[in-house]
Structure formats: structure tokens, C-alpha cells
C-alpha positions in Angstrom: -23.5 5.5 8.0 -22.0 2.1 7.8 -23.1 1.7 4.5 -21.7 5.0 3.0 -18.4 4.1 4.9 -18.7 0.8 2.7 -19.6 2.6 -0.4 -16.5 5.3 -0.3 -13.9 2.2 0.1 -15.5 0.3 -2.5 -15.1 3.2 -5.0 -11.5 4.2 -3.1 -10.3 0.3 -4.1 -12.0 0.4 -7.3 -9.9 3.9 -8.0 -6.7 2.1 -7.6 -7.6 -1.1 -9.0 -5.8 -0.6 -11.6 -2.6 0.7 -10.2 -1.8 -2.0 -7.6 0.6 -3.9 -10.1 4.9 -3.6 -8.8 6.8 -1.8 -11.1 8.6 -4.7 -12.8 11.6 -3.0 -12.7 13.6 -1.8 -10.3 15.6 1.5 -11.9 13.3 3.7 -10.8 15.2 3.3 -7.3 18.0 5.2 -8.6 16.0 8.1 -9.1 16.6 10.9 -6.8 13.2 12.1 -4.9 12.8 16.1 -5.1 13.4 17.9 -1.7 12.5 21.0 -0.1 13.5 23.3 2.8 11.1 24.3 5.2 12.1 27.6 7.2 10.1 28.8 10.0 7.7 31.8 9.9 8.2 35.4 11.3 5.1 36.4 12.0 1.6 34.7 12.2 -0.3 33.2 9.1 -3.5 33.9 8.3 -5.3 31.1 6.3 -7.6 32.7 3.9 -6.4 31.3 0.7 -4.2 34.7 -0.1 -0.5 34.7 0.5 -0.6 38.3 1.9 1.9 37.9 5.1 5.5 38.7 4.4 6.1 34.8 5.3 5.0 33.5 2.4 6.5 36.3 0.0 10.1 34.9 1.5 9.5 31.3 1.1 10.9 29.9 -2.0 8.5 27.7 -4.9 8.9 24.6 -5.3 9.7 23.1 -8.2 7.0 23.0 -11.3 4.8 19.7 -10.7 5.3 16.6 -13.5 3.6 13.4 -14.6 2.9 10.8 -11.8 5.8 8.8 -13.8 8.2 11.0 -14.6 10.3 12.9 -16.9 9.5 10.1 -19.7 5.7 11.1 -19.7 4.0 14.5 -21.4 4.5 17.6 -19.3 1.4 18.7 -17.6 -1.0 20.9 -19.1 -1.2 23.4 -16.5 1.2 24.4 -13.5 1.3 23.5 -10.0 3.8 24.6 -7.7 4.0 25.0 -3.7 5.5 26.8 -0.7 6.0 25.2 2.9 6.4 27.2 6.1 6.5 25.9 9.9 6.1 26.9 13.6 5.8 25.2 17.1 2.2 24.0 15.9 1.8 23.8 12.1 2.7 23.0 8.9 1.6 25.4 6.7 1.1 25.1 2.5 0.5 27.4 -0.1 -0.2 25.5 -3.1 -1.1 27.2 -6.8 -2.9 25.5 -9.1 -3.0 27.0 -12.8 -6.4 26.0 -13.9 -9.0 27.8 -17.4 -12.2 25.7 -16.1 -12.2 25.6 -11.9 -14.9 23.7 -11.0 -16.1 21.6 -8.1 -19.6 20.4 -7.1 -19.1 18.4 -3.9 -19.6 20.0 -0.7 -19.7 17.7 2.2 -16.8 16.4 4.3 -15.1 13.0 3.3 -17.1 12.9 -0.5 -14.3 11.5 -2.6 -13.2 14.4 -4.1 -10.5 13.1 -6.1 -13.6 12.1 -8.7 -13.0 15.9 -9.2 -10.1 17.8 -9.9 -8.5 17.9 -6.7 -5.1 18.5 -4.8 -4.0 16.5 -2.5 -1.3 16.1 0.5 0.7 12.7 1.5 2.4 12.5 5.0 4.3 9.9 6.2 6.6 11.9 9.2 8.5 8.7 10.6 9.6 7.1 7.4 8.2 3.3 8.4 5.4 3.4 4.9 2.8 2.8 7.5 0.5 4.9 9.6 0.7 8.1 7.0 -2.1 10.8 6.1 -3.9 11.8 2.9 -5.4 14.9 2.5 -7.6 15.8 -0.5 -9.5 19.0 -1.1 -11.4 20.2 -4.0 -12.2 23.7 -5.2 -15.0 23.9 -2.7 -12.5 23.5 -0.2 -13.9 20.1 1.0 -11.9 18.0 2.9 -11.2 14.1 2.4 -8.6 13.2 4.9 -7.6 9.4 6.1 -5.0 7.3 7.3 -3.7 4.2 5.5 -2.1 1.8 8.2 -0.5 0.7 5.7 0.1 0.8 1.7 -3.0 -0.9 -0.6 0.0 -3.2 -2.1 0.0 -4.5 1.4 -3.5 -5.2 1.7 -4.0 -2.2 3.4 -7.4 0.0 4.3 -8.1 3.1 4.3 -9.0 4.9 7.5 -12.0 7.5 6.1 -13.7 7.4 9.5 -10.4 9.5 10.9 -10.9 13.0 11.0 -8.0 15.4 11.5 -8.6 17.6 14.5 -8.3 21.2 14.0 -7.6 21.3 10.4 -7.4 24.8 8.8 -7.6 25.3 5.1 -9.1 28.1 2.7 -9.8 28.3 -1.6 -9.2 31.6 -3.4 -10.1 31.7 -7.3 -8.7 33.5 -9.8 -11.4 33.5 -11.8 -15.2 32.2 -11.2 -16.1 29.1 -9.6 -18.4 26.7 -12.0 -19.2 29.1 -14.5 -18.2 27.3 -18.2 -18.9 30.5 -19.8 -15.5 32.1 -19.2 -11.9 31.5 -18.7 -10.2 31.1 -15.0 -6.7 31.5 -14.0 -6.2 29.8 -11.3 -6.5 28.6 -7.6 -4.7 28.6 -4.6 -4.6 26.0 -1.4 -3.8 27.1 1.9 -3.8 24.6 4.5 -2.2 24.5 8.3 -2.0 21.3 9.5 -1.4 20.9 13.7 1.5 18.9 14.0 -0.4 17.1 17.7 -3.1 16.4 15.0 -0.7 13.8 13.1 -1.4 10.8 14.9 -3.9 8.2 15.6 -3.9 6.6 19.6 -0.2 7.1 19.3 2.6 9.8 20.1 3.2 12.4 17.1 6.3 13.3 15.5 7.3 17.1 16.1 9.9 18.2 13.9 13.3 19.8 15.3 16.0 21.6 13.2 16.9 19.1 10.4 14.1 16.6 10.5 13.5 15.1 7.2 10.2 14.2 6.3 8.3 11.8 3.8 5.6 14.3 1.8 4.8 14.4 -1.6 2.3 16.5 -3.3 -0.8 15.0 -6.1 -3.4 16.6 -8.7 -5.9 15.1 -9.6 -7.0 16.8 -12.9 -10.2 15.5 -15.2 -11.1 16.0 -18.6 -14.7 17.3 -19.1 -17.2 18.7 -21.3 -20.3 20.8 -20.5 -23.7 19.4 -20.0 -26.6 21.4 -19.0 -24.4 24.3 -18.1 -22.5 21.7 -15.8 -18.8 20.4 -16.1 -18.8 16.7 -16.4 -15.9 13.7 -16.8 -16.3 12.7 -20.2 -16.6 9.1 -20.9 -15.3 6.7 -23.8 -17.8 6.0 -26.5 -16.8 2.7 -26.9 -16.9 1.4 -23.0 -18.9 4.1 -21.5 -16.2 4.9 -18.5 -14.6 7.9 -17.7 -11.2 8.4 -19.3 -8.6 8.3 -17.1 -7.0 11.3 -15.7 -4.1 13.0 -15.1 -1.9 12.5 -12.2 0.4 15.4 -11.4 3.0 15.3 -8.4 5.7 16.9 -6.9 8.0 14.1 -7.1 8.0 11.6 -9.7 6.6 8.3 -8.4 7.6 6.2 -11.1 4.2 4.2 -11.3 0.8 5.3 -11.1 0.1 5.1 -7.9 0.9 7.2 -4.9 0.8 4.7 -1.7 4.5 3.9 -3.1 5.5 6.1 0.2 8.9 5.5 -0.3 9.3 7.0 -3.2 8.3 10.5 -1.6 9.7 13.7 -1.2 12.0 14.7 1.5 11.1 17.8 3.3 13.9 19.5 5.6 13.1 21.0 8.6 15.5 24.5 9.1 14.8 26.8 12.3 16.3 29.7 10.6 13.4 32.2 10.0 12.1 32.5 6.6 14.6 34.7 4.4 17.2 35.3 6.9 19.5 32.4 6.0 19.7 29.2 3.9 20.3 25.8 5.1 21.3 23.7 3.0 19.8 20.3 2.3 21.2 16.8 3.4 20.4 13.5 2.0 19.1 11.2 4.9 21.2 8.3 6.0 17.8 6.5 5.3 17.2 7.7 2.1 20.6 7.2 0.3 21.2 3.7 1.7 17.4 2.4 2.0 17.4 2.2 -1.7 18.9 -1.0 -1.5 16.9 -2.7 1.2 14.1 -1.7 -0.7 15.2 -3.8 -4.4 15.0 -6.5 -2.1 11.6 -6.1 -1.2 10.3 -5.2 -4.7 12.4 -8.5 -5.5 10.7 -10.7 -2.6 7.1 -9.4 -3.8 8.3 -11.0 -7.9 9.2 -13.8 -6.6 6.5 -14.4 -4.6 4.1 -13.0 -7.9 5.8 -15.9 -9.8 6.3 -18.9 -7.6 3.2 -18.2 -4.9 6.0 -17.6 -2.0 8.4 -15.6 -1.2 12.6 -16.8 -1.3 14.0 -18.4 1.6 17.5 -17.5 0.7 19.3 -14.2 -0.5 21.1 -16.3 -3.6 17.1 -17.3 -4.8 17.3 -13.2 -5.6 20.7 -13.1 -6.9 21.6 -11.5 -4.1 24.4 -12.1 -1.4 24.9 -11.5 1.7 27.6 -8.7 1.3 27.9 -6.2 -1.9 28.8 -2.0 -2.0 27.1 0.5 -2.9 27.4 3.1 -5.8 29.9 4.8 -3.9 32.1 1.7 -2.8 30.0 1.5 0.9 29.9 -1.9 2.2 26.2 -3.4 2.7 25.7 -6.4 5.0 22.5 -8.3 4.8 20.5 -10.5 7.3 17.1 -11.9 6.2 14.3 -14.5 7.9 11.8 -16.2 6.1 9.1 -18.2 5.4 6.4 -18.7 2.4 4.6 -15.4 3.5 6.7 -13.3 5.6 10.0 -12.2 5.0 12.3 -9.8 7.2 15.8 -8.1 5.7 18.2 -6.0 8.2 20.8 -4.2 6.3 23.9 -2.7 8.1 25.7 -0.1 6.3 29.3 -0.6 7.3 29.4 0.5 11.3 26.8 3.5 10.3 23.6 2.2 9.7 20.4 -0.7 10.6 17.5 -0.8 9.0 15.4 -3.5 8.5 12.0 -4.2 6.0 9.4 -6.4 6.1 7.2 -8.0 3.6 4.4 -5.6 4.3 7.2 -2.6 3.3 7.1 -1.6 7.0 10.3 0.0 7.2 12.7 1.0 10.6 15.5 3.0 11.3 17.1 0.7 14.2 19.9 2.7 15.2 18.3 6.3 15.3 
């Protein structure tokens, strides 16, 4: 057991490798995460993979899934889109996945399914980058679910050994599953997720009327050929490995990677019943001033790439103490530090403390 524990983080790092570089610059902060509104249901949800219950008919789509990177990259091939619904004990998706060639072949709980074309669920409910949830499932509707204490970029590990308690999820197919000879349509997620099942030897976070939380929303999509009457990755001629794939998401990360948790969606909670009446969404405190705290971590982690530690003093970042924001706010900043740790509280005006460390951990100090 200890063994294929060792074996599925190997191949988890090895999946990421590649990704772990900072994004060099730091515009990508100024782009405005997608949101969505999460209304309560009115009568109970059946999972089964179907969206039968008047529920989910009155919940709204989300918007149409793009590149991992943004608006600059290729549109995806095929269409993904979601719906979110709540209650006193789940969180409930419907995701559709537009797909000609549904396959999946592995079976058993916690496979990495992600070598697959998968879809996959990112929860972070208390906005601090540390501590979220991962869920992965295939067509086969197996599960890989985790917790990462914190991001890779901070040395982090992945939890696989966690198992969510009282998971519910279902597949339907439009179409057949792992049959090459004809052309599919597509499939559908549904998944309720037990808010009391969120958390690891620590309280959870329940939701209330206008809780915002950190989510965002991944595909995992392949390209393969037939072999033996079985779908496989296809590999480069030249170097034998498996061309990369395609990473789809609900909101644009920016950089291929998604343990960037800041750069998440926000999802509103609304207690108005689904289809009854519309709330409408407002930009977290957080999330429209924690933009700024967070160039100066991406600008502590270059400096430390470049001269092996990280800046003692603001003015080492071109940064001072003071400055305003976009919209004329005034910013205040503290910071400690040492060759490798750093701490930065930002006070926004008399409204706001938050403070970021130099493994991202991020607090809301005056909630």
C-alpha cells in the first residue's frame, strides 16, 4: 500500500513538473476571475447523472469553459459548462461535458484519473490557498479526491490517503461508453458534496447567505488513437511521450497549472430558492483588494528565484510602503523578513487586513 501511495505522488509531481514555473509577469492579476450564484434547491436531488428535478431546470449555466490560460489561447474543442445548487448539507453540480469519443478504463478508487479525460473540482472554502480539495472523476465515475495542505509552488503534498466521507456522484452518457466504432455526444457529472465532509481534523466552513467561495472547475481532455479496439494517448514519434493535453477551466488561470488557488472562481452563496429571485453578485473585499498583496508575493518569489533570498525591504521590490489602488484607495503595507520567510500585512484604508506569507498562506484578519 505504501508503495502505490509512493507511486501515485511520484507520477502526481511528475504531472506538474512542468508547470511549477511563476508566471513572470504579473498582469494576469488584473484579470477578473468568473463568478457564479449559487441559489438553494426546492425540492430534493436525486444523483443519477440526469438533471430531471425541477431544481436543476431553474438553475442558470455557467459560462462556456476556456483554455487553462485564457482568452489568448485556441478555444476548446468541445464544450463544458456547469450548474451549482445548495442546501443545509450539500453542494450539488451538474456538469456537461460535450465529448464524440467518451472513454474511460480505470475503475478503482484514487487511480489517477486525470491520465484520462477527466473533470475535475477545486475547493478552497476559506480563501487562505491552503487546506483545499481536489476532486477528479472519469467516465467510469471513479473518484480521485485529496487535499493539498498547501500549493506544489510551496512545496506542498498531496493528501491521496484522504477520502471524502459520504461522497455522492453519478455518469450518464450520451452515447456508448468505450466503443470507437461510433460517435458520442456527450456526458454529464453529478456530484453532491457534504459540506461536514470538507475538512480534515478541523472545523468546516458552512456557507450562509452571501458567502463567497474559492472553486474553479478543470478538464482534462487527451488526444488518442485506436489500438486493438482500445482508445490510447498518442505519443510523439520523435520522444516517445504522450503529447500534452488540453486543460479546460471555468476560470482562466493564467498559467498552466491549477494549484494557483487564488486565481479561482468566486461562488456566491444566495438563500433565495432556485428561480424565485436573483441576487446579485458582489466582489469580495478579499478579492478586489488581495490582488495587490498578492504582486508582492509573486514579486518576493523573483526575487528570491534570482538572488537565492527573498528582499528584506519593500524599496528592494520597487515597492513602498504606501500607494492606491486603481480606484484611488489607499494601501498601507507592513512586511517582516528574512532570507526564507517573508510576511506582508496590507491595510486597506480603515476597511481592510490581510496579511501573506511566503508559503501564499493567505488571512482575512479583520473578518
Amino acid at each position: 500500500m505504501v508503495r502505490f501511495i509512493f507511486l501515485m505522488v511520484f507520477l502526481f509531481f511528475t504531472h506538474f513538473a512542468y508547470s511549477q514555473k511563476m508566471a513572470l509577469g504579473y498582469e494576469y492579476l488584473k484579470h477578473l476571475a468568473r463568478n457564479y450564484v449559487v441559489y438553494q434547491t426546492i425540492s430534493e436531488i436525486n444523483i443519477d447523472g440526469n438533471p430531471n428535478e425541477t431544481s436543476w431546470q431553474l438553475a442558470e449555466w455557467s459560462d462556456y469553459f476556456q483554455d487553462i490560460e485564457g482568452e489568448t489561447k485556441p478555444k476548446p474543442l468541445y464544450q463544458t459548462r456547469f450548474k451549482m445548487l445548495w442546501d443545509n448539507q450539500y453542494l450539488y453540480i451538474l456538469a456537461e461535458l460535450e465529448e464524440p469519443h467518451i472513454w474511460a478504463y480505470y475503475s478503482k478508487h484514487d487511480q489517477i484519473v486525470y491520465y484520462e479525460n477527466d473533470f475535475e473540482i477545486f475547493i478552497d472554502p476559506d480563501w487562505d490557498t491552503h487546506n483545499y480539495f481536489e476532486f477528479e472523476l472519469n467516465a467510469q465515475n471513479t473518484l480521485f479526491d485529496l487535499i493539498m495542505p498547501k500549493p506544489y509552488r510551496n512545496s506542498g503534498r498531496a493528501k491521496i490517503d484522504w477520502n471524502i466521507k459520504d461522497f455522492k456522484s453519478e455518469i450518464s452518457v450520451d452515447g456508448t461508453l468505450n466503443n470507437p466504432e461510433d460517435i458520442d455526444k456527450s456526458w454529464t457529472v453529478e456530484v453532491a458534496i457534504p459540506f461536514m465532509s470538507l475538512t480534515e481534523n478541523r472545523e468546516y466552513v458552512m456557507p450562509g447567505n452571501g458567502s463567497c467561495w474559492k472553486i474553479n472547475f478543470s478538464r482534462v481532455q487527451w488526444q488518442t488513437e485506436v489500438i486493438d479496439g482500445k482508445y490510447q494517448r498518442i505519443k510523439d514519434i520523435k520522444t516517445n511521450k504522450f503529447l500534452s493535453e488540453n486543460n479546460w477551466v471555468w476560470s482562466a488561470q493564467g498559467v498552466i497549472n491549477m494549484h494557483f488557488p487564488e486565481r479561482w472562481g468566486l461562488v456566491q452563496f444566495s438563500s433565495y430558492l432556485v428561480g424565485n429571485n436573483v441576487t446579485d453578485f458582489q466582489i469580495p473585499k478579499q478579492e478586489e483588494f488581495g490582488k495587490y498583496l498578492w504582486s508582492v508575493y509573486y514579486k518576493q518569489q523573483k526575487h528570491k528565484r534570482e538572488t537565492g533570498k527573498y528582499a528584506n525591504f519593500l524599496s528592494e521590490l520597487g515597492l513602498s510602503p504606501s500607494s492606491k489602488t486603481e480606484n484611488g484607495d489607499s494601501i498601507f503595507y507592513e512586511m517582516k523578513a528574512e532570507n526564507k520567510r517573508f510576511a506582508v500585512i496590507m491595510k486597506v484604508e480603515n476597511e481592510l487586513k490581510l496579511s501573506l506569507n511566503q508559503d501564499g498562506l493567505f488571512q482575512i484578519l479583520n473578518k
